[in-house]
N, C-alpha and C positions, 0 to 999 in steps of 0.2 A: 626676153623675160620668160618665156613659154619653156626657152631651154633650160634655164636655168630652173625654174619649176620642177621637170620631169627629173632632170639631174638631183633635185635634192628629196624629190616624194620619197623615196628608199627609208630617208634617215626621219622622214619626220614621226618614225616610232622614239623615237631618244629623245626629239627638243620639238618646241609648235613650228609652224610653217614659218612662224615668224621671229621667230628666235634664228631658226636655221636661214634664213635670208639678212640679218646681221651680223651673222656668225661669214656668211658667204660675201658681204660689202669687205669686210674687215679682211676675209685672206684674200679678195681681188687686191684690195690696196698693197698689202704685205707682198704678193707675186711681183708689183711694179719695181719695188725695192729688188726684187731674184733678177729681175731681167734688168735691170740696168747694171747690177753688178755684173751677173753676166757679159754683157756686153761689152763692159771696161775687162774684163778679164780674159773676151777672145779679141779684144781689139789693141790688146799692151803691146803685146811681141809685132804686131803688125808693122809692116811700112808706114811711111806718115802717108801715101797715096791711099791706101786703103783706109789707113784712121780718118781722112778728111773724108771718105766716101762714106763710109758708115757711122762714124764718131757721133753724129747728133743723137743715134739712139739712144744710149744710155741718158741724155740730155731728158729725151722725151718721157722716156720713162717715170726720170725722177721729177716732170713737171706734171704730170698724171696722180704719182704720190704727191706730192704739196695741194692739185687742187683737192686731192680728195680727202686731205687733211684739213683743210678750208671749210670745207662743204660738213665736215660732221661724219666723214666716212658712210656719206648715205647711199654710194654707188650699189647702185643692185639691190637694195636694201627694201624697196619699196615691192 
């Protein structure tokens, strides 16, 4: 939390701290979506040996995205 603070002190001349701390829940969750498409997309061309070694990530990802759809998109929010 402390990182995430210092990374966002910059901006809190545009929006309150606390605006900018739902603004930053909302694109953690949106990132989860980047990376697991990502993932599907350097693991297509793969062998199936390597898609079975690494394939669950895209998995993880998109179960990151649904809890935090769940939860109210409150990650980091607090």
């Amino acid at each position: 939390m402390r990182l995430r603070s210092v990374y966002l002190e910059p901006w809190t001349r545009f929006a309150t701290g606390s605006e900018l701390r739902g603004l930053f829940a909302k694109g953690y969750l949106l990132g989860t979506v980047c990376r697991a498409m990502s993932w599907n997309h350097i693991l297509a061309p793969q062998l199936p040996p390597v898609r079975a070694e690494y394939g669950r990530n895209a998995q993880v990802w998109l179960e990151i995205f649904r809890e935090g759809l769940e939860s109210g998109v409150r990650l980091g929010a607090s």
